[in-house]
DSSP file (Angstrom, degrees, kcal/mol; ACC not computed):
  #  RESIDUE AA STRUCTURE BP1 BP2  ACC     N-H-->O    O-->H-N    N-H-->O    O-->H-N    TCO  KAPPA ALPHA  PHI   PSI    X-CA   Y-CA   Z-CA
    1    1 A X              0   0    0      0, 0.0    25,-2.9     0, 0.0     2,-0.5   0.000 360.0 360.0 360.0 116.6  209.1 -115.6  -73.9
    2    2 A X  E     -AB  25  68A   0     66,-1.9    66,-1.7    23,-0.2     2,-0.4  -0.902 360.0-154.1 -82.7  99.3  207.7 -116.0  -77.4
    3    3 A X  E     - B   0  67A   0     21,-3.0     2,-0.3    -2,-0.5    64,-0.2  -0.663  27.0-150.4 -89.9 103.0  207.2 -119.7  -79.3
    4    4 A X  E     + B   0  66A   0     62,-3.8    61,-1.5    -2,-0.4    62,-0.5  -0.686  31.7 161.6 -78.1 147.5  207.5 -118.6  -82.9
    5    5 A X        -     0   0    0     -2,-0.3    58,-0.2    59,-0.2    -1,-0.1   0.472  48.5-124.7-102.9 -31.1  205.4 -120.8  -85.5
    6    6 A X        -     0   0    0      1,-0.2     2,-0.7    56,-0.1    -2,-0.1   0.878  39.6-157.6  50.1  62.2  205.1 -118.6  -88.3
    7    7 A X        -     0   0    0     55,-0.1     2,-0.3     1,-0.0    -1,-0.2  -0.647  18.5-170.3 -49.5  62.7  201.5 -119.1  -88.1
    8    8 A X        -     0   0    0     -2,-0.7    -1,-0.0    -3,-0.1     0, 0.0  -0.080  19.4-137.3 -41.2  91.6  199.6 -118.5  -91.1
    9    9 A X        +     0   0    0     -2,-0.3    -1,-0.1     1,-0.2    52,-0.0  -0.452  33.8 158.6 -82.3 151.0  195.6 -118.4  -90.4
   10   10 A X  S    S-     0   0    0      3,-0.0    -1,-0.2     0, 0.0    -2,-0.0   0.652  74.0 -21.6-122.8 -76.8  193.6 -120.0  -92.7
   11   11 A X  S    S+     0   0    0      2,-0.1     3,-0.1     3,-0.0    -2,-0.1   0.633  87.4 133.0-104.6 -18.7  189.9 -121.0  -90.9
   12   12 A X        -     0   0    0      1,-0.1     5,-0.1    48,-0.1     4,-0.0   0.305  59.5-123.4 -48.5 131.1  190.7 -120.9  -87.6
   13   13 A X    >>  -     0   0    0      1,-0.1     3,-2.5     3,-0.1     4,-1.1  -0.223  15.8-126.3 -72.8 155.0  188.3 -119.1  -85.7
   14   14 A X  T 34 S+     0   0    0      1,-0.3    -1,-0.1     2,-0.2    -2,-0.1   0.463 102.1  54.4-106.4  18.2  189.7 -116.3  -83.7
   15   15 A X  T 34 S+     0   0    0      3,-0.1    -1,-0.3     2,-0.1    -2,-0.1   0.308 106.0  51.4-100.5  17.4  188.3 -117.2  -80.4
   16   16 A X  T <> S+     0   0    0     -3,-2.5     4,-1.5     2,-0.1    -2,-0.2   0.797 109.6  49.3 -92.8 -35.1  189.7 -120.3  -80.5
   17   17 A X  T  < S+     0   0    0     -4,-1.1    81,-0.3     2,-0.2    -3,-0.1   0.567 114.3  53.0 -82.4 -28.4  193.6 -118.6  -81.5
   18   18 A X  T >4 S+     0   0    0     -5,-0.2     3,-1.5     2,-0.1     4,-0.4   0.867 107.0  45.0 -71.1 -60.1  192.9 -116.3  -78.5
   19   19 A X  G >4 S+     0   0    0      1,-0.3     3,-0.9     2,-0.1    -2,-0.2   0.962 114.4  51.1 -44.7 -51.5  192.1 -119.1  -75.8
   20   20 A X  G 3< S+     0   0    0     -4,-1.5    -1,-0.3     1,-0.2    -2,-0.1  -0.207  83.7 102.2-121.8  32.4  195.0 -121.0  -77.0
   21   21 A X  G X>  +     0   0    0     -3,-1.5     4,-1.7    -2,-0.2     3,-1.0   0.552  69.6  72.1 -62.1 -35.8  197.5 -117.8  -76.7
   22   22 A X  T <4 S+     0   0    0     -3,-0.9    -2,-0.1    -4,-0.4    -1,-0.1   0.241  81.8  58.0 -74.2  15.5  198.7 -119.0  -73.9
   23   23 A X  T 34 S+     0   0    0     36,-0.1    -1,-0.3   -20,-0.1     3,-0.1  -0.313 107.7  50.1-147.8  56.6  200.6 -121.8  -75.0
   24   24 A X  T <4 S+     0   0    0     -3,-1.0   -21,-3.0     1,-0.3     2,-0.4   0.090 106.2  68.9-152.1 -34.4  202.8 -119.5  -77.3
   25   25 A X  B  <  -A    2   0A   0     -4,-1.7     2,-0.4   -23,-0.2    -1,-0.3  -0.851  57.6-177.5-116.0 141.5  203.4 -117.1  -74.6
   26   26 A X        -     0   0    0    -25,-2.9     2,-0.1    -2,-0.4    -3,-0.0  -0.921  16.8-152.6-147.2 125.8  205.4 -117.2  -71.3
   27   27 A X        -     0   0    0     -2,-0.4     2,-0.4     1,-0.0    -2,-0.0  -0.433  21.5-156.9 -90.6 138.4  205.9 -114.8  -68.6
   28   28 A X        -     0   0    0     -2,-0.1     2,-2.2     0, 0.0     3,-0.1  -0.921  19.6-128.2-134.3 128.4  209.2 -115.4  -66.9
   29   29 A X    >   +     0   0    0     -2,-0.4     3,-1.4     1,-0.2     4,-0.0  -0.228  37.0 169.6 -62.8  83.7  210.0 -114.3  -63.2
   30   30 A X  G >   +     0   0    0     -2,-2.2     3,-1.1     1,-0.2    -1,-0.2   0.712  65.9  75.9 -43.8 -29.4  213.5 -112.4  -64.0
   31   31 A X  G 3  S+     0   0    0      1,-0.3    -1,-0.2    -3,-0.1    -2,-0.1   0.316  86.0  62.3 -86.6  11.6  213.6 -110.9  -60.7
   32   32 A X  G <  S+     0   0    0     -3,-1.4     2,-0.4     7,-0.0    -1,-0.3   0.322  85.6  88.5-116.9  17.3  214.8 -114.4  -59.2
   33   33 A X  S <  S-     0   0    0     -3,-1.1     3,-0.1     1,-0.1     5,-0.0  -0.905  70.2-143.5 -93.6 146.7  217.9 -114.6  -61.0
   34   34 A X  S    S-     0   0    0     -2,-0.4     2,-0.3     1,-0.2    -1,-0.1   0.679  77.7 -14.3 -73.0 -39.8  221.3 -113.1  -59.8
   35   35 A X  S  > S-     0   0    0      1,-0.0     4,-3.2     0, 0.0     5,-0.2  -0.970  75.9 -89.4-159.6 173.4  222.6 -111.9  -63.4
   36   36 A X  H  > S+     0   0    0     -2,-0.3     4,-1.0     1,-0.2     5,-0.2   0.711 119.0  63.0 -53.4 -26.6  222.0 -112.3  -66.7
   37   37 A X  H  > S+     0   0    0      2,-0.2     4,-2.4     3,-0.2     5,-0.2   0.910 106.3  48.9 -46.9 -44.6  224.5 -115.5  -67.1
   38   38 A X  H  > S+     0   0    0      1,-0.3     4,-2.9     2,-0.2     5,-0.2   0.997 116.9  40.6 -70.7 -41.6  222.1 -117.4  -64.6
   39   39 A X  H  X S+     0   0    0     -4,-3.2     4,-3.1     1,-0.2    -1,-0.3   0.771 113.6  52.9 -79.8   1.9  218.8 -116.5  -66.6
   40   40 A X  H  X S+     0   0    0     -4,-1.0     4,-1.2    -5,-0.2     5,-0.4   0.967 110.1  46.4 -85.4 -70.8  220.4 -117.0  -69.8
   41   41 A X  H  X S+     0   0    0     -4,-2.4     4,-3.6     1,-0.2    -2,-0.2   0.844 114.5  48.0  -9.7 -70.6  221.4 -120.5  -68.5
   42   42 A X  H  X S+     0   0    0     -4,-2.9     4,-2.5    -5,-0.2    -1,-0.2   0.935 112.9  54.0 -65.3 -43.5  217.5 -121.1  -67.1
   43   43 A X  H  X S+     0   0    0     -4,-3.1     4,-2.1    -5,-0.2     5,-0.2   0.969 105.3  48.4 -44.5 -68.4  216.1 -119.8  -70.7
   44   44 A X  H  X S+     0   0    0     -4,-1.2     4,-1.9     1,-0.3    -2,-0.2   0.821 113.3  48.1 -53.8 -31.6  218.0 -122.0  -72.8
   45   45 A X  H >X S+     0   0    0     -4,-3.6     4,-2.6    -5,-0.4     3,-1.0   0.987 111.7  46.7 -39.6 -68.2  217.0 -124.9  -70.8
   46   46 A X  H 3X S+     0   0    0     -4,-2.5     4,-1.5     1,-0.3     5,-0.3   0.766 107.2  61.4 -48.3 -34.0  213.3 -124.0  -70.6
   47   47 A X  H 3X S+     0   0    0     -4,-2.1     4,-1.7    -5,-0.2    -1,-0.3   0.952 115.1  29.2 -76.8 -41.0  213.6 -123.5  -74.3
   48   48 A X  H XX S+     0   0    0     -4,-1.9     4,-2.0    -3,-1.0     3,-0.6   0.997 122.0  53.1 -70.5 -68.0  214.7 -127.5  -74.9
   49   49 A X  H >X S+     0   0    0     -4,-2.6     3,-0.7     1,-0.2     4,-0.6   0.666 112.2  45.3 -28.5 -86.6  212.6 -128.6  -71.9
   50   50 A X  H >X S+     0   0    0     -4,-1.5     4,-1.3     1,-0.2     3,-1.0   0.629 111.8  53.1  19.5 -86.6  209.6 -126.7  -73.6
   51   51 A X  H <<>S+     0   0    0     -4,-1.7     5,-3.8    -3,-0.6     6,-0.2   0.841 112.0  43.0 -23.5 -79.9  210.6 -128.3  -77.1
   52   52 A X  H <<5S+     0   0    0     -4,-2.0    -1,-0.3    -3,-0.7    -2,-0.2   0.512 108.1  60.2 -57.3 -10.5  210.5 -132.1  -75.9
   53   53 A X  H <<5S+     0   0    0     -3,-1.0    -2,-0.2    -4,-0.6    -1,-0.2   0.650 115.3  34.8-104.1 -33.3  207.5 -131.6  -73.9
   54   54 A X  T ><5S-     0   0    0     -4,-1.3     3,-2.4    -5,-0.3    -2,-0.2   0.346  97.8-123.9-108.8  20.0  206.0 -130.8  -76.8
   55   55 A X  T 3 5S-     0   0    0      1,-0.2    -3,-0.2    -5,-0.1    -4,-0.1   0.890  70.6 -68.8  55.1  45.6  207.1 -132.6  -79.5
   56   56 A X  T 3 <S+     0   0    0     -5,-3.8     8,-0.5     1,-0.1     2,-0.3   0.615 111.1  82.3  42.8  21.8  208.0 -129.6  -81.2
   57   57 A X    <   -     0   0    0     -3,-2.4     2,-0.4     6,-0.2     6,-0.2  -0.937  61.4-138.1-142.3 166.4  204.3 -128.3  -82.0
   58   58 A X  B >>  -E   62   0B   0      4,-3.2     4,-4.7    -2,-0.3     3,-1.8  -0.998  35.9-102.5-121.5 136.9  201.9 -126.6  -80.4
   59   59 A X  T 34 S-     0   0    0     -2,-0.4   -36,-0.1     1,-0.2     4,-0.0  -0.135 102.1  -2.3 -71.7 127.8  198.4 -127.6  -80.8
   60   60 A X  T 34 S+     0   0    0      1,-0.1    -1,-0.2     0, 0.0   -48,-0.1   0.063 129.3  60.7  98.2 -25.9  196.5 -125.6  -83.0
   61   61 A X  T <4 S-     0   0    0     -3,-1.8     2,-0.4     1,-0.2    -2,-0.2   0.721  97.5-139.4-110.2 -36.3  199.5 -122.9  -84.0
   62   62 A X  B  <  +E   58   0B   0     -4,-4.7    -4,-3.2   -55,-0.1     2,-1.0  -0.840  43.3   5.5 136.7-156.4  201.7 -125.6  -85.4
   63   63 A X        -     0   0    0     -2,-0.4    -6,-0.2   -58,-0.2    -7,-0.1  -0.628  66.3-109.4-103.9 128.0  205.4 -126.4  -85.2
   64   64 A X        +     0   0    0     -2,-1.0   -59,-0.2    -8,-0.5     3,-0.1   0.118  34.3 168.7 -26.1 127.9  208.2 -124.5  -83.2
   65   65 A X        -     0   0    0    -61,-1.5   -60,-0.2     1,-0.3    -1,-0.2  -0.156  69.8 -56.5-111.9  16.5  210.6 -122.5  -85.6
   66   66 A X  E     -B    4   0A   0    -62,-0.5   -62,-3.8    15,-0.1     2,-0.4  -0.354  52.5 -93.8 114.5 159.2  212.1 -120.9  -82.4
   67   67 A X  E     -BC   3  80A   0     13,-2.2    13,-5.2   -64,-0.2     2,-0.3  -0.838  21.8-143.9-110.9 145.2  211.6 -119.1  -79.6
   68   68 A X  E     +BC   2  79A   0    -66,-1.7   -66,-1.9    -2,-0.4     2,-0.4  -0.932  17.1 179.2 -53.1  69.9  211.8 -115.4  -78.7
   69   69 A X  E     - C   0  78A   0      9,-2.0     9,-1.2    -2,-0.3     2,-0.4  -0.690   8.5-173.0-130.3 143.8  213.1 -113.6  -75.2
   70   70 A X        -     0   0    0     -2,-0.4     2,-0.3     7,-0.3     7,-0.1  -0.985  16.4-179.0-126.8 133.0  213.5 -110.0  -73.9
   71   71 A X        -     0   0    0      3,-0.7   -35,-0.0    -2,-0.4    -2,-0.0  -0.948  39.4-122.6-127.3 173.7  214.9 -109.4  -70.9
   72   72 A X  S    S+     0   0    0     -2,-0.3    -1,-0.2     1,-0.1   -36,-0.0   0.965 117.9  55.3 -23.1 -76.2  216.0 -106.3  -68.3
   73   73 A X  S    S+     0   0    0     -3,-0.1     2,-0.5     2,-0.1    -1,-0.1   0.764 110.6  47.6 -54.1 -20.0  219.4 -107.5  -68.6
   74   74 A X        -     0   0    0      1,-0.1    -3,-0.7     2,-0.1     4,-0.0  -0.960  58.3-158.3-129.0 158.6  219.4 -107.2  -72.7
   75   75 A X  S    S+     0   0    0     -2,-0.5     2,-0.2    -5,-0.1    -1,-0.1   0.720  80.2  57.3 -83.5 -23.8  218.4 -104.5  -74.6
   76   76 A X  S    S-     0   0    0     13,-0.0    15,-0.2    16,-0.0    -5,-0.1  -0.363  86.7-106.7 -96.9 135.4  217.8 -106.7  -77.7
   77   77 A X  E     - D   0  90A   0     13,-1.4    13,-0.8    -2,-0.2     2,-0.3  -0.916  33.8-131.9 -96.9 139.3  215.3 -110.1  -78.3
   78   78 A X  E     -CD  69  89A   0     -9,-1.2    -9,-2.0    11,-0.2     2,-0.8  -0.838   7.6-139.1-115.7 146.4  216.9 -112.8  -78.5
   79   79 A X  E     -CD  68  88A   0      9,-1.9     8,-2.4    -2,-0.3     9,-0.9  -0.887  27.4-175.6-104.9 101.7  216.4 -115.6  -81.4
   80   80 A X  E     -CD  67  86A   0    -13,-5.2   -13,-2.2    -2,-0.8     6,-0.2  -0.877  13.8-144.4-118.2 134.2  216.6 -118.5  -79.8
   81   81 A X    >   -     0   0    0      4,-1.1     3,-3.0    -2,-0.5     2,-0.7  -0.245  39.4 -99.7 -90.2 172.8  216.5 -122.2  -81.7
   82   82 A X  T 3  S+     0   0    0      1,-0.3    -1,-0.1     2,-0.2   -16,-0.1   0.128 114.6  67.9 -86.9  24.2  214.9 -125.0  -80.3
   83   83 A X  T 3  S-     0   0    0     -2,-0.7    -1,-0.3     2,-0.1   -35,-0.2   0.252 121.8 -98.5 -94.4 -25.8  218.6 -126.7  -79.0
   84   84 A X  S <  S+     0   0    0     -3,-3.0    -2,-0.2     1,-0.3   -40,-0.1   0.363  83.6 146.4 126.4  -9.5  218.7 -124.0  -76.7
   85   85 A X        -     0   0    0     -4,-0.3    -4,-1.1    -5,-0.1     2,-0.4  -0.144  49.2-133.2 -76.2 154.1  221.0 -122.4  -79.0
   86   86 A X  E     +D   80   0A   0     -6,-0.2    -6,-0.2     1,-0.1     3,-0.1  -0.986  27.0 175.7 -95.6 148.0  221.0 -118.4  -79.5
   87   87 A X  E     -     0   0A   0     -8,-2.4     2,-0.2    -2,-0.4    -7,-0.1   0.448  52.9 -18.0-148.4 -18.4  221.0 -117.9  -83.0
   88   88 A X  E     -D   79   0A   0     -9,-0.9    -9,-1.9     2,-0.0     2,-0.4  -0.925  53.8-136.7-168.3 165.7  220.7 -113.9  -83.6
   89   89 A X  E     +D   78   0A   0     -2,-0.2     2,-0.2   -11,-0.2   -11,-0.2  -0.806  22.5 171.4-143.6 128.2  219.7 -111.0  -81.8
   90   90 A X  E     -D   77   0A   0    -13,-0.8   -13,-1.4    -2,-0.4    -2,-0.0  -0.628  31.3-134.5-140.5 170.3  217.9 -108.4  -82.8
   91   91 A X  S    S+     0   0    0     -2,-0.2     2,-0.3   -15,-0.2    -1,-0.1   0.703  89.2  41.4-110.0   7.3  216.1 -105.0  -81.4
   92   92 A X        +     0   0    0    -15,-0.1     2,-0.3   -16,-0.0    -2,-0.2  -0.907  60.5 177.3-119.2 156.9  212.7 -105.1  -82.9
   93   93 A X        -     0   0    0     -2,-0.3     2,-0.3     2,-0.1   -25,-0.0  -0.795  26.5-137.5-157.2 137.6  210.6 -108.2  -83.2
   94   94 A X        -     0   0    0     -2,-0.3     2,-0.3     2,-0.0    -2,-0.0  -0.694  26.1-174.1-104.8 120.2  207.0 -107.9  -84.7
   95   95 A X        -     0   0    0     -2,-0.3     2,-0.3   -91,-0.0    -2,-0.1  -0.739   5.6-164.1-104.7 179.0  204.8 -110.3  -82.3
   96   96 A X        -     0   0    0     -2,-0.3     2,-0.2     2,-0.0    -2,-0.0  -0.861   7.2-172.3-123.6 159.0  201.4 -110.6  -83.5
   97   97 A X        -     0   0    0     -2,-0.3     2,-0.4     2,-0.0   -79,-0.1  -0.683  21.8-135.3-129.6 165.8  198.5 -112.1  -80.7
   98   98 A X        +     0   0    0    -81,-0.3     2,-0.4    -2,-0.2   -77,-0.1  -0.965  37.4 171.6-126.6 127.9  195.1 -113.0  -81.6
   99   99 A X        -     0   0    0     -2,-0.4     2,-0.4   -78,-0.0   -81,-0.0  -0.969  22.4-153.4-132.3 147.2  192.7 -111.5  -78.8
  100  100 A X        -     0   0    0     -2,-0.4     2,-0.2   -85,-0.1    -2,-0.0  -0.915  11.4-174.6-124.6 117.5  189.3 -111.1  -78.3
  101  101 A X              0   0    0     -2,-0.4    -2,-0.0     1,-0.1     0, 0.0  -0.526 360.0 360.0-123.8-179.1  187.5 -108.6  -76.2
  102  102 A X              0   0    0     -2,-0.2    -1,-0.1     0, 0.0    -2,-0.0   0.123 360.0 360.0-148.6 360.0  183.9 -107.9  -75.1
């Protein structure tokens, strides 16, 4: 799961945008759902839950335009909007990360 922002960088330095990748991105355990109904169900939840939890931003990348999910069970990413809603689906999606290595 991807928390789109449509982050623009301006000064931010890019071991700070690396540290604080992890609250854009979210690994979800697929293999404890039964079919694609049930994890579709537990995404859109997570997606609102998510949403309110954060007032709709995330510190330092900004504010939610939607969220992002691939599963096993679909072949496509899914565009999902911050009601839970899915809103398109598509079969490429350009992530970009900021990382830093040593």
């Amino acid at each position: 799961m991807f928390v789109e922002t449509n982050f623009k960088r301006a000064n931010q330095p890019i071991f700070a945008l690396a540290i604080m990748e992890g609250k854009r991105n979210f690994k979800i355990d697929r293999y404890k759902f039964k079919n694609k109904d049930e994890e579709l169900e537990f995404v859109k939840d997570f997606v609102k839950k998510h949403y309110k939890e954060n007032n709709g931003k995330i510190e330092l990348w900004g504010k939610i335009k939607h969220y992002v999910y691939k599963s096993d069970w679909f072949n496509k990413y899914l565009i999902i909007d911050i009601d839970g809603n899915i809103i398109t689906e598509v079969y490429d999606y350009r992530f970009y990360k900021a990382s830093i290595s040593m």
